[in-house]
GURO-591127 format. One record per residue (C-alpha): residue in three letters; residue number from 1; x, y, z. Coordinates in steps of 0.5 Angstrom, whole numbers, plus 500, padded with zeros to 3 digits. Each point is the difference from the previous one (the first is absolute). Last residue first. Layout:
BEGIN
- r|k|px|py|pz
- Ala|NUM|X|Y|Z
...
# end
This chain:
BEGIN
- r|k|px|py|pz
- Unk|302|673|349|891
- Unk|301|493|502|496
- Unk|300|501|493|497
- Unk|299|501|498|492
- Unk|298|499|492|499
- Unk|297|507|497|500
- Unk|296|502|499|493
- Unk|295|500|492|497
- Unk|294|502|502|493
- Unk|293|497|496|495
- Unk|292|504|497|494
- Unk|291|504|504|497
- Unk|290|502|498|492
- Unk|289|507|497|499
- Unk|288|497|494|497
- Unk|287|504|497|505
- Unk|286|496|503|506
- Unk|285|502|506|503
- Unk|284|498|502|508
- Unk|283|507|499|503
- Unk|282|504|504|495
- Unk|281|495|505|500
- Unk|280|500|501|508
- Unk|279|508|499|500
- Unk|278|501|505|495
- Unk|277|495|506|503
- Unk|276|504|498|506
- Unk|275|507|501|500
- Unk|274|503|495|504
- Unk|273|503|501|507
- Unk|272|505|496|504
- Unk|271|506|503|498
- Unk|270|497|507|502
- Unk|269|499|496|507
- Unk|268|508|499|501
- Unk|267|503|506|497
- Unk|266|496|504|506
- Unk|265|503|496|505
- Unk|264|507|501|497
- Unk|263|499|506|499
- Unk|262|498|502|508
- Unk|261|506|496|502
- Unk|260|505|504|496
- Unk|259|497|506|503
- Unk|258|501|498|506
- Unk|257|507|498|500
- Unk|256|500|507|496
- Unk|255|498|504|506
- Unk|254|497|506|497
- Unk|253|494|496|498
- Unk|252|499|499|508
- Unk|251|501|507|502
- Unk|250|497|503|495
- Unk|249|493|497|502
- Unk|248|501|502|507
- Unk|247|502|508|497
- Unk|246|494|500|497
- Unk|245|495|498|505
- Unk|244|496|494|501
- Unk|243|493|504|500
- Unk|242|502|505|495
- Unk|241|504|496|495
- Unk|240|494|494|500
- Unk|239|495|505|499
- Unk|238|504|504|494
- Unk|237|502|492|498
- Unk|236|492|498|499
- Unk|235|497|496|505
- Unk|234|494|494|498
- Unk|233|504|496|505
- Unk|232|504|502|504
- Unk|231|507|502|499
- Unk|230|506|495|502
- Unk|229|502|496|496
- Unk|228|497|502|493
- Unk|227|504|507|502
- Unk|226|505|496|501
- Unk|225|500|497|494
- Unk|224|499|506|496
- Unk|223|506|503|503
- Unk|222|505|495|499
- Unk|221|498|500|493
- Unk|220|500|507|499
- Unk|219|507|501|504
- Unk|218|502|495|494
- Unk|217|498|502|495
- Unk|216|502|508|501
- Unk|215|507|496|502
- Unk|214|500|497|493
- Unk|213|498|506|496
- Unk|212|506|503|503
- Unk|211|503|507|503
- Unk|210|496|500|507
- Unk|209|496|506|504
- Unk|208|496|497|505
- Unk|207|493|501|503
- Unk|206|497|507|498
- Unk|205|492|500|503
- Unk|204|495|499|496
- Unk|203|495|505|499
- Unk|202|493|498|504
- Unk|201|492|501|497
- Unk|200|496|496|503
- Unk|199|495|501|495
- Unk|198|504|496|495
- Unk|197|508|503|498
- Unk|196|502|496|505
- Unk|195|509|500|502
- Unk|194|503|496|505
- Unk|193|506|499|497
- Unk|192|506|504|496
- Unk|191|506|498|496
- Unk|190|505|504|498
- Unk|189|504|498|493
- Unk|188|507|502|499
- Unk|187|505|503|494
- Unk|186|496|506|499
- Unk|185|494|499|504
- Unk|184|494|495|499
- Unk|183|494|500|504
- Unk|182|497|492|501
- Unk|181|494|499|504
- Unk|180|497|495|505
- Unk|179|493|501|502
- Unk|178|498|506|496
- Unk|177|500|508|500
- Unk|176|507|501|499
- Unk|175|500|497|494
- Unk|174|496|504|495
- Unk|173|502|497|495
- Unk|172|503|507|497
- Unk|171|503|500|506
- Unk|170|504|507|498
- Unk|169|505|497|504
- Unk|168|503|497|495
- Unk|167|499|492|496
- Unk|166|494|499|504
- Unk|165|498|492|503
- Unk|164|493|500|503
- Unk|163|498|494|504
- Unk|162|493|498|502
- Unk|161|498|495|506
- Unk|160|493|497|501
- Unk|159|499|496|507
- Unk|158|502|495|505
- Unk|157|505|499|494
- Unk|156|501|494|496
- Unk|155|504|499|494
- Unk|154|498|500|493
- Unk|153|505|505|498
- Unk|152|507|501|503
- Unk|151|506|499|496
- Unk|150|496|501|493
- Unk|149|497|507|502
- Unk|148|507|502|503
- Unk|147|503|498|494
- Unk|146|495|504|496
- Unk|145|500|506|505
- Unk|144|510|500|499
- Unk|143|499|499|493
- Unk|142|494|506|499
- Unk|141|505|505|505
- Unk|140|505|500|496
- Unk|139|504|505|504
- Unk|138|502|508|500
- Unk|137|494|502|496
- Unk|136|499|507|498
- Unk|135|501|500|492
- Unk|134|494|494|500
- Unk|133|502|495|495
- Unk|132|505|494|503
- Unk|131|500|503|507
- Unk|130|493|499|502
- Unk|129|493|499|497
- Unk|128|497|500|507
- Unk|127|498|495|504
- Unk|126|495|496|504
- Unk|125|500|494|502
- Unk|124|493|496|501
- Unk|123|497|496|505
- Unk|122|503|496|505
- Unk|121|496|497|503
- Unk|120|493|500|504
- Unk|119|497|497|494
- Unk|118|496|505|494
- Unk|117|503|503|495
- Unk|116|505|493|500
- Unk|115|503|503|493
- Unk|114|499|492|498
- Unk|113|505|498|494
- Unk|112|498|501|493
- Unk|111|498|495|495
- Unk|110|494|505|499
- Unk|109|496|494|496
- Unk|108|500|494|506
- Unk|107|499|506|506
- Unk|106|494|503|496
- Unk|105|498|492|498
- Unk|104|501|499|509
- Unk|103|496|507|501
- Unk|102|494|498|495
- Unk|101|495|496|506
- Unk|100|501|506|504
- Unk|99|498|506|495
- Unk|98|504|504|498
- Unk|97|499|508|501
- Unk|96|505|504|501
- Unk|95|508|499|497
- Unk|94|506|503|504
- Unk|93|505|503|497
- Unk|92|507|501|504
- Unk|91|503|506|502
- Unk|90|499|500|507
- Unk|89|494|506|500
- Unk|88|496|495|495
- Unk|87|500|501|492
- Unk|86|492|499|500
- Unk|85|498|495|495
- Unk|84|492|499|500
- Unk|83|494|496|497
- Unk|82|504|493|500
- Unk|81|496|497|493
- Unk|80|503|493|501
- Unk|79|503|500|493
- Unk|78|502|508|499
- Unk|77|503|501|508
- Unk|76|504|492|497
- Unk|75|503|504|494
- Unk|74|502|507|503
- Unk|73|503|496|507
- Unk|72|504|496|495
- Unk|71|502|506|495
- Unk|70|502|503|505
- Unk|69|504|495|503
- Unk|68|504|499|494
- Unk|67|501|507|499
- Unk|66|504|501|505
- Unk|65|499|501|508
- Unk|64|504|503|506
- Unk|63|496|502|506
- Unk|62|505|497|504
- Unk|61|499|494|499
- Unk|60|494|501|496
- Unk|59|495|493|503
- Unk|58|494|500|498
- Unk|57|493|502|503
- Unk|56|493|498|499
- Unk|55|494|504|503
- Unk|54|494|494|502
- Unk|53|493|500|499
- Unk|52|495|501|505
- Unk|51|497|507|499
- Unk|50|503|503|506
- Unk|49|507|497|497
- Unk|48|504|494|503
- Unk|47|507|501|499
- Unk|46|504|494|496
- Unk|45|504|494|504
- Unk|44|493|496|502
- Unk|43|502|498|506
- Unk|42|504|506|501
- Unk|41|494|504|498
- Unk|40|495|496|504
- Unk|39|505|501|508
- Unk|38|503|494|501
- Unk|37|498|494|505
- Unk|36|497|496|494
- Unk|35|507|499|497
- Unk|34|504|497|505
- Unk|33|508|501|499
- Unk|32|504|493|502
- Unk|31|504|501|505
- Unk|30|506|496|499
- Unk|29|505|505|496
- Unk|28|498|507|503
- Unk|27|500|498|507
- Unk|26|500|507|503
- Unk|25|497|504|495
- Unk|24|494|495|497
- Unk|23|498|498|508
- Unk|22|499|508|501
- Unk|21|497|501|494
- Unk|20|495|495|501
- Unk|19|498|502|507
- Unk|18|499|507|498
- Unk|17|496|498|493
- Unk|16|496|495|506
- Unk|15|499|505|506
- Unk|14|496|505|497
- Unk|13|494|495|496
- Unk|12|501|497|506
- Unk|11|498|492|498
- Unk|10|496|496|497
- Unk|9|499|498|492
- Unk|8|507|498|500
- Unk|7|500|495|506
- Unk|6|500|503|508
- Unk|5|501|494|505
- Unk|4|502|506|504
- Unk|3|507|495|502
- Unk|2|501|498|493
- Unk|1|499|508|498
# end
């Protein structure tokens, strides 16, 4: 960007974002991550909608809530007149209808963290309700989708990633159709990849049988970060599979030297990130404790 003497007005609006991940991913700690070369949703972290307000979601791990949650949801969708609550496919309930100037208070007034509906991250982990309450489940497929959520949220990927953990194959959370999903078997978890349940629909593929949580962190783990690594830009995982091949990408995680390179790098960027909707209303709140004004990029086409 030095070199095109670009500034944060100017530049390819399709090579910036791609630019700005890739310095982002390969030197996590230095690279200082430039806001204006991200799409309007990231910037803004809340979907825009057709009629120029903003659909706002907060993190369920897992898609597990409490009543707490709800009533915050229910008292702040009541305060800022949001005209819609829709329970979304990832088991999250997203809020249509705020306006751009009420995302901070929405965000100060839900005390939620953000459910990144709509960055080029991990989304949402899917799960079923599991051994603990379902008569055909063999694992607990809500503590191992939580932990998972918790180890990986917030990171970047070259595009959005959905995983899914199902208690038996049943698949309840309709794993087989997602990013990264989880099945879980009598004493032993499978782990499938690759799949799109969008318009380029694609099953996932059977990766590895193993028997705990932690190895199922752990293989996830090395597999998103060479994901990151390695795939284009704007590339969902069922591309990537298929243009660098299955057995090319088990290789490389089978190896456990390998494996153990790809978490070290990945725990090196989620140590360097902060969840955003605290960190923009602890930046713009004055001793008073009212908001001052937000300073938010105007709203683009890009």
């Amino acid at each position: 960007m030095n070199v095109l003497g670009w500034n944060t007005s100017d530049g390819c609006s399709k090579c910036k974002p791609a630019l700005n991940y890739y310095l982002g991913m390969i030197h996590p700690v230095e690279y200082e991550d430039e806001k204006e070369s991200r799409y309007v949703n990231e910037r803004l972290h809340a979907n825009i909608q057709k009629d120029g307000t903003f659909s706002v979601v907060p993190r369920m791990y897992g898609g597990v809530t409490n009543p707490e949650q709800l009533r915050k949801i229910a008292n702040v969708a009541d305060k800022y007149n949001v005209k819609l609550l829709k329970v979304t496919g990832g088991q999250r309930i997203d809020m249509f209808g705020v306006e751009k100037e009420d995302l901070p208070s929405v965000w100060a007034d839900l005390d939620m963290p953000s459910g990144y509906a709509y960055g080029k991250t991990l989304r949402t982990v899917k799960t079923c309700v599991g051994e603990n309450f379902c008569r055909f489940g063999t694992q607990d497929s809500i503590g191992l989708g939580i932990a998972l959520e918790k180890k990986f949220e917030r990171v970047g990927t070259p595009h959005k990633v959905k995983m899914a953990v199902s208690a038996c194959p049943r698949n309840c959370a309709e794993s087989g159709i997602k990013d990264l999903g989880v099945v879980g078997v009598d004493g032993a978890w499978e782990i499938y990849i690759g799949g799109n349940g969008g318009t380029h629909l694609r099953a996932a593929e059977l990766f590895c049988k193993v028997k705990t949580s932690d190895e199922v962190i752990e293989i996830t783990g090395a597999y998103i970060q060479h994901y990151r690594e390695t795939a284009n830009y704007l590339e969902r995982t069922s591309v990537w599979v298929e243009r660098v091949g299955f057995d090319t990408i088990k290789e490389v995680i089978d190896d456990k030297q390998k494996r153990m390179e790809l978490n070290r790098r990945l725990d090196e960027a989620l140590s360097v990130l902060q969840e955003p909707w605290k960190e923009i209303i602890e930046s713009n709140t004055i001793q008073t404790g009212l908001f001052q004004k937000v300073k938010i990029p105007a709203i683009s086409n890009k």
